[in-house]
C-alpha positions, 0 to 999 in steps of 0.5 A: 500500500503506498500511503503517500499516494492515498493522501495525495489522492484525497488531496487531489480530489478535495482541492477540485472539489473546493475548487468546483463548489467555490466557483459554482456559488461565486457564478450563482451569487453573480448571476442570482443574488445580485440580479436580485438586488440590482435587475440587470445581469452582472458584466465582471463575474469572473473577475480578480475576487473570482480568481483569487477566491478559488486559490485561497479558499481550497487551500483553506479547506485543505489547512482545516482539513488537515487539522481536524485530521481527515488526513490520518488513516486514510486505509482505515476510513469508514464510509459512514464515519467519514460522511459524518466528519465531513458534514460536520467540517463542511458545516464549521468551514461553510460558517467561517467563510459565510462569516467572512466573505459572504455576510457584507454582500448587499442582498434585496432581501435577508432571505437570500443570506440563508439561501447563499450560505446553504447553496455553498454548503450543499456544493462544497459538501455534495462534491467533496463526499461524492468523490470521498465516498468513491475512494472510501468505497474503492479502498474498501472493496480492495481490502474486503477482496484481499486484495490490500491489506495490514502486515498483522503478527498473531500473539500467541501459539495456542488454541485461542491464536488457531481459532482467531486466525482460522475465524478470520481467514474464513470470513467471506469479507477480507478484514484487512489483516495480511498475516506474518507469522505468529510469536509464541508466549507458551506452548502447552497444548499442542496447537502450536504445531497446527498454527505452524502448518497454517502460518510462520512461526516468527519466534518468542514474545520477548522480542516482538519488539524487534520483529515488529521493526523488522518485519514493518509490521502494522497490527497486532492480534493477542490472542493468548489462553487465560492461563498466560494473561500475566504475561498481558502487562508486559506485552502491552507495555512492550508494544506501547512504543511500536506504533502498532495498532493493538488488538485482544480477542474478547472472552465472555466476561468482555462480552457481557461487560459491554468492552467489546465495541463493535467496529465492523459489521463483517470482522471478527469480534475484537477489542483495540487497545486504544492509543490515542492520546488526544482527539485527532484535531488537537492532534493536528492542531498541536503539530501546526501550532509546532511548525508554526512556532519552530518557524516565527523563532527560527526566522524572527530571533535569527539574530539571537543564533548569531549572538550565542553562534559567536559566544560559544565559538569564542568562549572556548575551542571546538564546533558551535552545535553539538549533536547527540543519538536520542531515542524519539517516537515509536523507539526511533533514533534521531540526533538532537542539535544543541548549542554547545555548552560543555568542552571538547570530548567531555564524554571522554569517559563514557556517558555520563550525566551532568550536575550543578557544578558540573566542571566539563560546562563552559561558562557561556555554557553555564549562561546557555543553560540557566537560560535554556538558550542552549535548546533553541536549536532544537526548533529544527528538530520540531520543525522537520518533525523528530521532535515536539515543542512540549513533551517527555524529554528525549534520552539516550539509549544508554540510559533508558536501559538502565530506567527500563530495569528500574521503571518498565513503564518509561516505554510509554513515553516513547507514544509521543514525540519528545519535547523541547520542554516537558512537564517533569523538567518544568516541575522537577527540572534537570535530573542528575542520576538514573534514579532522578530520572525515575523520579520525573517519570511520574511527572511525564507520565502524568502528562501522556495521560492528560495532554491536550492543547491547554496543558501544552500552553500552560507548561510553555508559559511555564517554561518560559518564566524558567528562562526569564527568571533563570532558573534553569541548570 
């Protein structure tokens, strides 16, 4: 499946849409509305407002779009879902632009203020879910015809993993799910040797992390027996960094408890894990309010970057930026760009963190910290997408092995894009031993399970009365 291409697919066709229901409405105002008003045909309908209005206006709808995004998961659309959201949306953008465009046009009557504002609806959403429809309905029929579909690895090597896959392989609708393999968690009764005949065996469940990464796989399946569900914690903890879409079979308990949440009419009975973090549009809206940031500092304090470029350069020998392995998103590495603040190879030794008084740090590095002037250019980093203006602090490999063996669950950091600043550095700041690190893990945990754009502002107003006040190390 070439993703990329589904998007721009959607895209294509939202843009002709905006485009064709811009243009219709703009002749109808000219040609109704305004013939109405003044009793002659107009002369200059398409003029330089036409022109200009069906540039602007389509690419507005694909930012709104964008940011309550209709873009995400374009293989996984209801049709039905995705006729409600783009109502919903037609109607929100339809309001603004009516607010903004339309409400000055003189009218003889106020009536025909309701009739342009529902001609704009009706045009602007008949074209964009008619094609959204045909491509939800194409990608659909691929997937029911097996035709496309998920690289999926099957959890578990008993009974219940044989008659899930076997449940799932006889529906006459594919569900999407193209199976790898299975990873076995323990082998007791016997059925391991029949899913084999049926499926490969990838290996144990301890490293199904490194599988998922090998493989590029997409979904998991669990489908373990009762007597292995102790080994359920550390699976979902070990698979919360993958950005893998995770699914449970249900047993009769989760029936009749109401977890089972019907997604399909055709698909087996599963329960998915739910991921997500915060709703979609803030989602979006949170990656947009990053770019447009990281771009106002980057252009607008350029000055600044050349002042502390020549500080650095001259306050002691070695390169202006430092560049270092953190690990990111869905365990990814990247290499995180700072200003140097510390002497040439002060990591001879090995990695170690720093401290107060830490005697490897410049005194401009000193300044450079106190003041965080030593992230700034991390803006690039958020600006091409490794990393997030507020989020959990990125670390090295080095050290989160030695977090892991004493915190498990830091793996949950890793479902977000790290941070230029972060909640645990704004409560409890810079840690200075692995155990610290544990320590302001609660703090970033508590924020994964909270975010939402009004938390973000508030820890960005924070930190920026940190670096006012100077009270960073």
């Amino acid at each position: 499946m070439n993703k990329k291409l589904q998007v721009a697919k959607y895209i294509f066709f939202d843009l002709f849409s905006a485009v064709a229901a811009w243009a219709l409405f703009f002749i109808y105002r000219k040609y109704y509305i305004e013939t109405q008003k003044y009793g002659v045909e107009p002369t200059d309908v398409f003029s330089e407002k036409f022109y200009l209005g069906v540039v602007i206006i389509p690419i507005c709808w694909i930012l709104l779009y964008y940011i309550v995004g209709n873009y995400n998961n374009v293989y996984r659309k209801s049709r039905l879902s995705e006729l409600i959201n783009t109502f919903l949306t037609a109607l929100i953008g339809v309001t603004i632009i009516f607010f903004i465009s339309i409400l000055d046009d003189e009218v003889r009557v106020y009536k025909n203020y309701y009739q342009s504002y529902f001609t704009l609806f009706g045009l602007h959403f008949g074209f964009t879910a008619v094609f959204r429809f045909i491509l939800s309905s194409y990608t659909n029929h691929r997937v029911h015809n097996r035709k496309i579909g998920f690289k999926t690895i099957i959890v578990g090597s008993n009974e219940n993993a044989l008659k899930m896959f076997e449940e799932i392989n006889q529906l006459k609708n594919g569900t999407g799910n193209l199976f790898l393999g299975f990873v076995h968690v323990e082998e007791k009764n016997g059925f391991s040797q029949e899913l084999q005949k049926k499926v490969l065996h990838l290996g144990e469940f301890k490293d199904v992390a490194e599988i998922i990464r090998k493989h590029e796989v997409e979904e998991i399946i669990i489908a373990i027996e009762s007597w292995e569900h102790e080994y359920l914690n550390k699976l979902i903890t070990d698979l919360s960094d993958t950005g893998v879409m995770i699914k449970v079979i249900p047993d009769m308990y989760d029936i009749l408890s109401g977890s089972v949440k019907m997604t399909s009419i055709f698909g087996a009975p599963l329960i998915e894990i739910n991921r997500t973090i915060m709703p979609q549009w803030q989602q979006s809206l949170k990656r947009l309010m990053d770019v447009t940031l990281s771009l106002f500092v980057l252009i607008c304090f350029s000055w600044l970057y050349v002042l502390i470029a020549l500080a650095v350069k001259l306050g002691s020998k070695g390169p202006i930026f430092y560049s270092q392995e953190r690990i990111g998103i869905h365990g990814n590495p990247f290499r995180i760009i700072k200003f140097r603040s510390m002497f040439v190879d002060a990591e001879k030794m090995g990695p170690a963190l720093s401290s107060t008084y830490d005697p490897r740090i410049t005194k401009v590095g000193r300044f450079l910290r106190k003041s965080r002037f030593d992230e700034l250019p991390q803006f690039y980093n958020v600006l091409i997408g490794e990393m997030s203006i507020v989020g959990p602090r990125p670390e090295r490999q080095f050290f989160i092995d030695q977090i892991i063996q004493k915190a498990a669950h830091y793996k949950h950091l890793h479902k977000v894009r790290p941070g230029i600043t972060s909640w645990g550095q704004v409560k409890y700041g810079y840690a200075e031993t692995v155990d610290q690190m544990v320590q302001r893990l609660k703090y970033d945990i508590i924020y994964i399970e909270n975010m939402s754009l009004l938390v973000d502002l508030k820890i960005m107003i924070y930190t920026v009365m940190i670096v006012i006040q100077g009270r960073g190390k």
